[in-house]
ZATOR-268372 format. One record per residue: x, y, z of N, C-alpha, C in turn; residue number from 1. Coordinates in steps of 0.05 Angstrom, whole numbers. Each point is the difference from the previous one (the first is absolute). Last residue first. Example, Ala and Ser with C-alpha at 12.3 -4.5 7.8 and 13.67 -1.06 7.14 Angstrom:
residues 2
+--------+--------+--------+--------+--------+--------+--------+--------+--------+-------+
!    npx !    npy !    npz !   capx !   capy !   capz !    cpx !    cpy !    cpz ! dolum !
+--------+--------+--------+--------+--------+--------+--------+--------+--------+-------+
!    257 !    -45 !    142 !     16 !     24 !      1 !    -15 !     22 !     14 !     2 !
!      6 !   -115 !     -1 !    -18 !     24 !      0 !     18 !     24 !      0 !     1 !
+--------+--------+--------+--------+--------+--------+--------+--------+--------+-------+
end
This chain:
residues 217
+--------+--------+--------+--------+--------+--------+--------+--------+--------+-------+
!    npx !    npy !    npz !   capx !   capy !   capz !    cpx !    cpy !    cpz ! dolum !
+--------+--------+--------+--------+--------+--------+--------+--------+--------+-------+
!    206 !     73 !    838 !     10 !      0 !     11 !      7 !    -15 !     24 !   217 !
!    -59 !    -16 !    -82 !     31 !     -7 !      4 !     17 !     16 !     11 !   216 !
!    -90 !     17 !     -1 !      1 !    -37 !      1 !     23 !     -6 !     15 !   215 !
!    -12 !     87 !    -40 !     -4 !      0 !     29 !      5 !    -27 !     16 !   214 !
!     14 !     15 !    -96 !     16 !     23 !     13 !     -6 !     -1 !     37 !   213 !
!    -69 !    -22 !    -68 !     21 !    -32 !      6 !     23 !     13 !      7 !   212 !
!    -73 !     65 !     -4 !      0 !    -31 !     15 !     21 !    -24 !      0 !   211 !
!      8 !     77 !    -52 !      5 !     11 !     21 !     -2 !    -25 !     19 !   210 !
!    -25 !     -9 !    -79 !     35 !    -10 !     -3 !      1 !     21 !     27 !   209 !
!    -79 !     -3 !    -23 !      3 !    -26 !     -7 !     19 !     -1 !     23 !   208 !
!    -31 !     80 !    -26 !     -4 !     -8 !     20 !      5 !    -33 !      8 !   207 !
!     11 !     44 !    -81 !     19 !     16 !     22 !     -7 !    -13 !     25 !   206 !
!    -43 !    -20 !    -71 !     25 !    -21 !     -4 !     16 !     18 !     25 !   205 !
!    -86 !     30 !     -7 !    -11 !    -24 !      8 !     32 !    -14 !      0 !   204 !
!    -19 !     79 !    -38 !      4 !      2 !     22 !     -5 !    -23 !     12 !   203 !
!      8 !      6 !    -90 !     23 !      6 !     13 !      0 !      1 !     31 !   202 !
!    -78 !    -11 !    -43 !     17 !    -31 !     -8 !     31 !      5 !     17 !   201 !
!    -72 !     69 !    -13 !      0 !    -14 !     29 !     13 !    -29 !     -6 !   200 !
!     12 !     65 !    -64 !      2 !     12 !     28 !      6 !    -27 !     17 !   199 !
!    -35 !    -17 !    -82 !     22 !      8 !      2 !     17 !      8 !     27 !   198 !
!    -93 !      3 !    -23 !     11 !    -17 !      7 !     21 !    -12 !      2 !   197 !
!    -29 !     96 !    -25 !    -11 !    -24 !     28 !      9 !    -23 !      5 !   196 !
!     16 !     31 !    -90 !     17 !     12 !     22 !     -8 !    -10 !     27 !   195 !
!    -56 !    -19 !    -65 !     22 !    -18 !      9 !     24 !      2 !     16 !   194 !
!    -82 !     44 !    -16 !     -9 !    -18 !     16 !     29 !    -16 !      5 !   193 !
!     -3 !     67 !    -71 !     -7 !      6 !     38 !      4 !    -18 !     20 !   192 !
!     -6 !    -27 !    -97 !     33 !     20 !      8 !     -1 !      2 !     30 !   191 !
!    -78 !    -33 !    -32 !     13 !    -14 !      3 !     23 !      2 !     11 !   190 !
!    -68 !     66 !    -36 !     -5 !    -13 !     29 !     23 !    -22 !     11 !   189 !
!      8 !     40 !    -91 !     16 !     19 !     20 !     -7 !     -6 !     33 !   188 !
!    -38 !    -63 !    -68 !     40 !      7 !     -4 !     -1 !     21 !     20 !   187 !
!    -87 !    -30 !    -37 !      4 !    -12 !     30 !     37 !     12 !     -3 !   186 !
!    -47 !     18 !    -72 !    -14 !      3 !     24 !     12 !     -4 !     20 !   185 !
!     29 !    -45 !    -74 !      7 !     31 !     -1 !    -13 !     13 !     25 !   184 !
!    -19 !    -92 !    -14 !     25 !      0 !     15 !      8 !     27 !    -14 !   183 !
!   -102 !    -30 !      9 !     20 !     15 !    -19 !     18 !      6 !     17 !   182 !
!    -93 !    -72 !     -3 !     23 !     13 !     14 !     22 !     13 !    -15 !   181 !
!    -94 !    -34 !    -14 !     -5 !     19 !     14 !     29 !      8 !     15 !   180 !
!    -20 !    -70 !    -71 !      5 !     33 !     -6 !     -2 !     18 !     16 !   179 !
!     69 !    -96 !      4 !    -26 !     14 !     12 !     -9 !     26 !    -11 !   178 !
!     84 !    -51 !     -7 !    -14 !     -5 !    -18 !    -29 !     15 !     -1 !   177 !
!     62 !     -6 !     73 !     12 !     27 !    -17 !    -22 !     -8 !    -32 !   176 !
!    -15 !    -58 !     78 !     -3 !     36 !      6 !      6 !     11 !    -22 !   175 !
!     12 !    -94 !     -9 !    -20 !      9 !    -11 !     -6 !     30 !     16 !   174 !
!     90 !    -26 !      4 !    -14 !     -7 !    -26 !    -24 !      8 !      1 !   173 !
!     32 !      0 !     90 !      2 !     18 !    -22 !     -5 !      8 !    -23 !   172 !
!    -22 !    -89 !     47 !    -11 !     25 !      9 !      7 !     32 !    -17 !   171 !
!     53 !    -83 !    -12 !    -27 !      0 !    -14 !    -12 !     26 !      3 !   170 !
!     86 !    -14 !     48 !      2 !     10 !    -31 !    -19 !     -1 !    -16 !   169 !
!    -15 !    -24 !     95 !      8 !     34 !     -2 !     -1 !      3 !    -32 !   168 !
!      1 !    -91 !     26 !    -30 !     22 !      4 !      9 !     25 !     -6 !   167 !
!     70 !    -53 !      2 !    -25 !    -10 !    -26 !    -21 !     23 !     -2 !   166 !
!     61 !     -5 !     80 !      5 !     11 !    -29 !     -8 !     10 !    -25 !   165 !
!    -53 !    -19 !     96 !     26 !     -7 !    -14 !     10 !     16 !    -25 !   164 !
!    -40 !     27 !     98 !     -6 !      2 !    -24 !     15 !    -17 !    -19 !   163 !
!      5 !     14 !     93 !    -21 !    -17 !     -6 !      2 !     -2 !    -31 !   162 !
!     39 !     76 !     47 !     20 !    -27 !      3 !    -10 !    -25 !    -16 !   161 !
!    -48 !     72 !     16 !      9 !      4 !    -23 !     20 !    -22 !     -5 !   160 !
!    -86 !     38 !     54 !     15 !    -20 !      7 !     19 !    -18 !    -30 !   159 !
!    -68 !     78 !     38 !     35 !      0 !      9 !      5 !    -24 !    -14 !   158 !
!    -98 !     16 !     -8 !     11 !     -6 !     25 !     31 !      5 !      0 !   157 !
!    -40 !     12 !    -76 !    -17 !     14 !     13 !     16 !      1 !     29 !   156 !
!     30 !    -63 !    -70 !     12 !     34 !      2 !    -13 !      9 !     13 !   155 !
!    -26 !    -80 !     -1 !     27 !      4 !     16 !     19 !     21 !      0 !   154 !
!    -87 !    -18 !    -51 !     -8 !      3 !     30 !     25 !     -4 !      9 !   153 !
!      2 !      8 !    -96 !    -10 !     12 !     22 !     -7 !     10 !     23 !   152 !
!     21 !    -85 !    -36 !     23 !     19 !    -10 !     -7 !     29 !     18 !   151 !
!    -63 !    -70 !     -2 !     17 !     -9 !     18 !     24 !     27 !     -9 !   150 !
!    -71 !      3 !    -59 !    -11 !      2 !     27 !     26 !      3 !     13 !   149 !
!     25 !    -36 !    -79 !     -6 !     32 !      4 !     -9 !     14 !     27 !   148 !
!     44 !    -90 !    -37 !    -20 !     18 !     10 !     -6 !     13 !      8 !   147 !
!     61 !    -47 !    -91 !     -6 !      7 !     38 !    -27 !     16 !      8 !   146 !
!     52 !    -68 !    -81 !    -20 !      9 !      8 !      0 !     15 !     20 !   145 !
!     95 !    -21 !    -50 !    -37 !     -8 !      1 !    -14 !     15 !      7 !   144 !
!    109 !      1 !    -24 !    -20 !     10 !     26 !    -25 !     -7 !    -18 !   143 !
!     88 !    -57 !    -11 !    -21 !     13 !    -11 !     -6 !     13 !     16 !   142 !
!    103 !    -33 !     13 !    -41 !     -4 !      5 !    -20 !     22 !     -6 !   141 !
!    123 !    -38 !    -11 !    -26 !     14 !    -17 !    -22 !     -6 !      8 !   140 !
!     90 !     -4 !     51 !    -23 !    -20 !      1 !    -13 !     30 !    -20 !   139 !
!    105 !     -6 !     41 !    -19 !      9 !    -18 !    -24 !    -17 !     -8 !   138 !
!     88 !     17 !     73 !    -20 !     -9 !     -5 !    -18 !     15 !    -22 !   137 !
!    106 !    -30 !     45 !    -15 !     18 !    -26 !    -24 !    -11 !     13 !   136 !
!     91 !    -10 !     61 !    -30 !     -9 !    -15 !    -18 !      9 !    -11 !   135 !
!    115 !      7 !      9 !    -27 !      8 !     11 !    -21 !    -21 !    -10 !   134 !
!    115 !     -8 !     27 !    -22 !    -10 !    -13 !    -24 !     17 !      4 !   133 !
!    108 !      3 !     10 !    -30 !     21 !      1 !    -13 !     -8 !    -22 !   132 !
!     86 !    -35 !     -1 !    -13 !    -13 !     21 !    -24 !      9 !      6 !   131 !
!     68 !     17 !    -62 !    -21 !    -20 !    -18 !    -21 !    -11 !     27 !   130 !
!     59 !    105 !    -19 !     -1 !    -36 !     17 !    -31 !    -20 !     -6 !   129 !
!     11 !    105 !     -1 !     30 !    -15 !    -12 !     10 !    -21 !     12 !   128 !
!    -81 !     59 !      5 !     19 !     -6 !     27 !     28 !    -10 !     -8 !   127 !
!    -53 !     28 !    -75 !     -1 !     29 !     23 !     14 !    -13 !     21 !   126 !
!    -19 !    -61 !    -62 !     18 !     12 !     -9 !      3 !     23 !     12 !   125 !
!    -66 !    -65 !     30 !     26 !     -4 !     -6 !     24 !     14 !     -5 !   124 !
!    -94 !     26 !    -12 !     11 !    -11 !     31 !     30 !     -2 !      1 !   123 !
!    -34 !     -6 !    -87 !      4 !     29 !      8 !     12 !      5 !     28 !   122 !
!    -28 !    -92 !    -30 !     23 !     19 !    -11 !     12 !     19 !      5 !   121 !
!    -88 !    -24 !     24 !     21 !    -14 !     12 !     29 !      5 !     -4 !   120 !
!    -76 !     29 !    -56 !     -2 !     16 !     33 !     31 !    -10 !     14 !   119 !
!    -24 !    -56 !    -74 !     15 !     29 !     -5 !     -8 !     21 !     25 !   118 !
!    -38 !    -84 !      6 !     28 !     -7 !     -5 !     17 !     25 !    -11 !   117 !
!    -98 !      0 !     13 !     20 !      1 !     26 !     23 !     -8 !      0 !   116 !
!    -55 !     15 !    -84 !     -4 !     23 !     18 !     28 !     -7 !     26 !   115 !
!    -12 !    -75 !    -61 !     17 !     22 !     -6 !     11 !     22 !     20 !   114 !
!    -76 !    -54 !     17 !     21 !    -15 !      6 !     26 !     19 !     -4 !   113 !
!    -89 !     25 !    -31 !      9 !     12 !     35 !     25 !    -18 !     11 !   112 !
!    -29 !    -21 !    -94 !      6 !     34 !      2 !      6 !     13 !     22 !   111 !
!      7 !   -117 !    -33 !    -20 !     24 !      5 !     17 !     34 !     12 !   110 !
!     38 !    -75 !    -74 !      5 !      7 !     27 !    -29 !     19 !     10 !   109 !
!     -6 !    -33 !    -83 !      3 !    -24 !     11 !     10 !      6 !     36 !   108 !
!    -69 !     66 !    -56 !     33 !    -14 !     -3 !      5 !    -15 !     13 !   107 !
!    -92 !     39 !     -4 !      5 !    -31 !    -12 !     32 !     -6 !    -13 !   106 !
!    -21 !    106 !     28 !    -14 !    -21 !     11 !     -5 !    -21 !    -28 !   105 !
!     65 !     80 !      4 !     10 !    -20 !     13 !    -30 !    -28 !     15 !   104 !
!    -11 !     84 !    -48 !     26 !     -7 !    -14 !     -3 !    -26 !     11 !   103 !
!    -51 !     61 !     43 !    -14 !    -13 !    -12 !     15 !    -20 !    -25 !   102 !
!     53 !     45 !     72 !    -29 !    -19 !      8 !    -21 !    -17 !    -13 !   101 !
!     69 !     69 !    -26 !     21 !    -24 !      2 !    -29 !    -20 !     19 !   100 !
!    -32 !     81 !    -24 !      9 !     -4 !    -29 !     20 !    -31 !     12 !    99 !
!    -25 !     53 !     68 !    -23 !     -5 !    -11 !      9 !    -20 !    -28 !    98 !
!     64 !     49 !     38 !     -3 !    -25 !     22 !    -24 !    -12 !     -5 !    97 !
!     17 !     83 !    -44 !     24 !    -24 !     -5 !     -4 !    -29 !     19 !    96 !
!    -46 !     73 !     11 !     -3 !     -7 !    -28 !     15 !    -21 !     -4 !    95 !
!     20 !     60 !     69 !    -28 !    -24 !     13 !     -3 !    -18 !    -22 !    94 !
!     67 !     65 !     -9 !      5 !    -24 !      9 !    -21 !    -18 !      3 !    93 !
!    -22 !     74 !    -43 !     24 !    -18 !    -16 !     11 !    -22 !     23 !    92 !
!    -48 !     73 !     39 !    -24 !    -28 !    -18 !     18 !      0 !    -15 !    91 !
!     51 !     59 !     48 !    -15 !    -32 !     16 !    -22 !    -13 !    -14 !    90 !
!     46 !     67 !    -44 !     25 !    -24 !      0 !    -16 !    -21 !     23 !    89 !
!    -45 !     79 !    -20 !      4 !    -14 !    -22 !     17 !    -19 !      5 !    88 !
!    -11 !     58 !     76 !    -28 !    -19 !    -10 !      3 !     -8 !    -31 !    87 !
!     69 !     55 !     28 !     -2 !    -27 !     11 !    -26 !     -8 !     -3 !    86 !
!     41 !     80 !    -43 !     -1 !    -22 !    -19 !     -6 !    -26 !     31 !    85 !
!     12 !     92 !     26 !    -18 !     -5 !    -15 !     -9 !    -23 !    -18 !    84 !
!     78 !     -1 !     56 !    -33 !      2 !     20 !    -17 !      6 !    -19 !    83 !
!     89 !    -47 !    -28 !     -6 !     29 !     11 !    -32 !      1 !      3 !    82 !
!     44 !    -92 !     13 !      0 !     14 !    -16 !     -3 !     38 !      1 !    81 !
!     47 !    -91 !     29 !      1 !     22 !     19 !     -9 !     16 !    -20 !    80 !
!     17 !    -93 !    -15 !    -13 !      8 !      4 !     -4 !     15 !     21 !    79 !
!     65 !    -12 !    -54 !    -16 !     -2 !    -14 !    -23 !     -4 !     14 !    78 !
!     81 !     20 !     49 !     -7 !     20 !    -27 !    -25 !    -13 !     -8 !    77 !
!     34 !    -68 !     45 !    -17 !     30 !     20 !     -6 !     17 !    -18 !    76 !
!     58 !    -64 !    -42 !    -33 !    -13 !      8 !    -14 !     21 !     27 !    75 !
!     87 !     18 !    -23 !    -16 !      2 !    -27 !    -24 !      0 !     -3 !    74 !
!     59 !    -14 !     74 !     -5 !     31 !      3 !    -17 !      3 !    -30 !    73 !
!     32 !    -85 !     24 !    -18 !      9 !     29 !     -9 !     29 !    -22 !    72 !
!     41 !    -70 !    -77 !      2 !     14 !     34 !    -16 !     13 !      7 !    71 !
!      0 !    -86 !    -67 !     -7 !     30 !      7 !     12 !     14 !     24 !    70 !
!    -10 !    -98 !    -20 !     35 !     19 !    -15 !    -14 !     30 !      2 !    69 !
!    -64 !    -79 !     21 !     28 !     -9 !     10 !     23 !     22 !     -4 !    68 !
!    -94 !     15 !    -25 !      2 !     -9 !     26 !     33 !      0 !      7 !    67 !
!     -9 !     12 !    -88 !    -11 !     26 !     12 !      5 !     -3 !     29 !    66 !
!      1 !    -71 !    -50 !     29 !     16 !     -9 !     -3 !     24 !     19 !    65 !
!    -81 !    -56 !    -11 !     27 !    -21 !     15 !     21 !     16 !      1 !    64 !
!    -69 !     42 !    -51 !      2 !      8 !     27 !     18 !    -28 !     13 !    63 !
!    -17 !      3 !    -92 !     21 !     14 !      9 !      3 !      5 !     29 !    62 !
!    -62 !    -66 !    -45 !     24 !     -7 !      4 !     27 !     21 !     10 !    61 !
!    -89 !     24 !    -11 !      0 !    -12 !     10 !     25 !    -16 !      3 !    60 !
!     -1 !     47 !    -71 !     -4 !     28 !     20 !     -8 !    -27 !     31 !    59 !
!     -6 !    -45 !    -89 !     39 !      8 !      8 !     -7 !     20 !     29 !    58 !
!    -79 !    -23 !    -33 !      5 !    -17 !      8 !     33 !      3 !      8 !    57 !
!    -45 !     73 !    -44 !    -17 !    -11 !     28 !     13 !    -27 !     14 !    56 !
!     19 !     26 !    -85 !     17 !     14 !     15 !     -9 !      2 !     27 !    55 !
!    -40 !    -57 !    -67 !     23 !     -9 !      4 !     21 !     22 !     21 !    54 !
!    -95 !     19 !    -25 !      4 !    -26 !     12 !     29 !     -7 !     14 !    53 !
!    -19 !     75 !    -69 !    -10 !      3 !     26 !     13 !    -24 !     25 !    52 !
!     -1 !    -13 !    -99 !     32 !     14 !     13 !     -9 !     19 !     34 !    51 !
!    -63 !    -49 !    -56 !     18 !    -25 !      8 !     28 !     20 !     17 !    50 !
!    -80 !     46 !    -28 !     -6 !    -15 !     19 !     17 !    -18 !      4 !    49 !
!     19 !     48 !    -79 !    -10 !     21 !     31 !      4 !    -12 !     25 !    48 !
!    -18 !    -47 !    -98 !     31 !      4 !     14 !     12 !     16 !     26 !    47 !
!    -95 !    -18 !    -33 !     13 !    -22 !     14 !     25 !     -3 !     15 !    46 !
!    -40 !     73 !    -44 !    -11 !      4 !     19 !      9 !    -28 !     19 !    45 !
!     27 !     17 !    -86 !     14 !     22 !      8 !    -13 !     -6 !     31 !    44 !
!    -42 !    -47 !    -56 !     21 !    -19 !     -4 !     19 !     20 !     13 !    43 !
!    -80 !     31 !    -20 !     -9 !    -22 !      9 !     29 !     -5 !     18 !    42 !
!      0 !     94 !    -26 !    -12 !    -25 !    -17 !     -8 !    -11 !     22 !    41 !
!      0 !    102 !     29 !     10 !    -27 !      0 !    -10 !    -17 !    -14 !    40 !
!    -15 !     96 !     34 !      2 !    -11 !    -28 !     26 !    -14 !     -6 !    39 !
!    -31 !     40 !     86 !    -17 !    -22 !    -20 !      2 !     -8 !    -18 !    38 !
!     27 !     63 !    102 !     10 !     -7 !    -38 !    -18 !    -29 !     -5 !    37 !
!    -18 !     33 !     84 !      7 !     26 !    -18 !     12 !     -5 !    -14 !    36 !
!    -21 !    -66 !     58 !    -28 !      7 !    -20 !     13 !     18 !    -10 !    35 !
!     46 !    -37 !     78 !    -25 !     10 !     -5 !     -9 !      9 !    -18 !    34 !
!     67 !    -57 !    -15 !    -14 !    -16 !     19 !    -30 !     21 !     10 !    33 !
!     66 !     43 !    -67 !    -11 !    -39 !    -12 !    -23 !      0 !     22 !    32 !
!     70 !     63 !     28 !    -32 !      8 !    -22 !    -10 !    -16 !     -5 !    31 !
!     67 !    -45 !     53 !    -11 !     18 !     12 !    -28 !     27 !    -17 !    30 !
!     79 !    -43 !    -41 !    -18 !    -27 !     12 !    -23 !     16 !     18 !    29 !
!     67 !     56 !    -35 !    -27 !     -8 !    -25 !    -19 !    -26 !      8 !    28 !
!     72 !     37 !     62 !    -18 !     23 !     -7 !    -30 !    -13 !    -29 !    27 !
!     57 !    -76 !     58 !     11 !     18 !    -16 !    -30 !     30 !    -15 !    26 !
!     20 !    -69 !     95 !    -16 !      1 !    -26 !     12 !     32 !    -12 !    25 !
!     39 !    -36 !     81 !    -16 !    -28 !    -18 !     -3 !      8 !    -29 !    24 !
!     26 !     84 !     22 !      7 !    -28 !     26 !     -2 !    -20 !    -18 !    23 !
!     16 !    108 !    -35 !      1 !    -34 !     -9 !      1 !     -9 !     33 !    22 !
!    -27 !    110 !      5 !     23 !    -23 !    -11 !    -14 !    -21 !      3 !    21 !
!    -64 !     76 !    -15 !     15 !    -17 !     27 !      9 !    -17 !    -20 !    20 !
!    -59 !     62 !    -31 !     25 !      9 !     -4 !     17 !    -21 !     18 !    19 !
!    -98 !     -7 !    -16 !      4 !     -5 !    -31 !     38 !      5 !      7 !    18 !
!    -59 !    -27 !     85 !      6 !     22 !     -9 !     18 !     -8 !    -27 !    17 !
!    -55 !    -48 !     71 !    -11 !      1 !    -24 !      8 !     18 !    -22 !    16 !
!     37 !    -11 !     94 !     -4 !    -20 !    -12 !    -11 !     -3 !    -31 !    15 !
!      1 !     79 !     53 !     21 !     -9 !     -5 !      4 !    -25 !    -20 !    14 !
!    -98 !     51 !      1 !     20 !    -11 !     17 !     25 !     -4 !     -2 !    13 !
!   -104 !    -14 !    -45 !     14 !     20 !     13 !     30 !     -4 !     12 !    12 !
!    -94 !    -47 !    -68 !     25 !     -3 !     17 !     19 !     25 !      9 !    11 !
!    -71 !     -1 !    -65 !    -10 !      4 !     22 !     22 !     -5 !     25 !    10 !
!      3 !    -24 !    -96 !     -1 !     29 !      8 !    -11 !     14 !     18 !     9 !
!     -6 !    -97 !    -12 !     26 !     16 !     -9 !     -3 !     23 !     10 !     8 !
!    -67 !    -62 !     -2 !     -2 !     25 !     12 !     27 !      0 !      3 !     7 !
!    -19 !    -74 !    -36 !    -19 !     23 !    -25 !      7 !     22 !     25 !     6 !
!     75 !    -81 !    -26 !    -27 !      5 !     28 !    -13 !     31 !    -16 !     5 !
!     50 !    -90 !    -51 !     -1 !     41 !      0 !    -21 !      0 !     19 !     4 !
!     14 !    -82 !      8 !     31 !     -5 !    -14 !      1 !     39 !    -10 !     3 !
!    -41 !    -42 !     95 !     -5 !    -12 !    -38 !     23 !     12 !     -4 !     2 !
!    -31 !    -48 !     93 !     16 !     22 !    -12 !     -2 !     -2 !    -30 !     1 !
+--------+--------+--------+--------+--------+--------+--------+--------+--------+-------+
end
């Protein structure tokens, strides 16, 4: 991350908006950080960066207050955003969890320790009792290499169950990277297709819960 990103004026969005009230960052911290003001000393740019820091670090200390003393109906308000502004407040959250990831590697507590001790919390504080224990799982694994052949041939055949994760999120990558493929093209085939499948997902849960309706007479 630098210190004036050059496609400033390329940024769009709520988030990037010159009129949105003070959070963290104060309207001028915020021109500073993308690039739309510059005419900063040396010693103006230090003082920037220290008063950044320090409210980042109290704002971490505020959520102890937040968790513990907020009420139910506050912490819903905030996030119940209005439908046009929610894909801005979900990459603010994602962001945020990005930003405490890369924040939080070579702290002395590791980051998925945290991760499941505040899941836990949460647990906790919805059953209201220190007895609802869950078990977090978070494992960071690369996706590598895959094969293509093999990828392929288990879509050819049905056989989707087969597919892992990994594979799927490579495979895509390089489809959508591909020049012979255009995800504009393909949108209104997709829409179709999905309704279709849609359908038969529903008709497949009707028939489920009819079966176990029969089991269990």
């Amino acid at each position: 991350m630098t210190e004036e990103t050059d496609d400033a004026t390329e940024r769009t969005g709520l988030a990037y908006s010159a009129d949105r009230g003070r959070g963290i960052l104060t309207p001028s911290d915020r021109e500073y950080l993308l690039g739309r003001k510059t005419d900063y000393t040396d010693h103006s740019k230090k003082q920037k960066r220290n008063r950044i820091r320090r409210r980042l670090r109290n704002a971490m200390l505020d959520f102890t207050i937040l968790f513990e003393c907020l009420e139910d109906r506050d912490r819903e308000t905030v996030f119940n955003p209005d439908d046009e502004d929610r894909e801005a407040y979900t990459r603010g959250i994602t962001d945020m969890l990005a930003f405490l990831h890369l924040g939080t590697m070579g702290y002395y507590t590791p980051f998925k320790d945290m991760l499941s001790e505040g899941v836990n919390k949460a647990e906790q504080e919805l059953a209201g009792s220190e007895y609802r224990m869950v078990t977090v799982d978070f494992n960071v694994e690369p996706v590598g290499r895959i094969d293509v052949d093999e990828v392929i041939d288990k879509l050819e055949f049905g056989e989707f169950e087969k597919v892992t994760d990994e594979e799927l999120q490579a495979f895509v990558r390089l489809l959508a990277e591909s020049d012979d493929f255009s995800a504009t093209d393909m949108r209104s085939e997709m829409k179709a297709q999905m309704a279709e499948f849609v359908e038969r997902v529903d008709a497949a849960s009707e028939q489920r819960e009819q079966r176990v309706e029969e089991l269990n007479d």
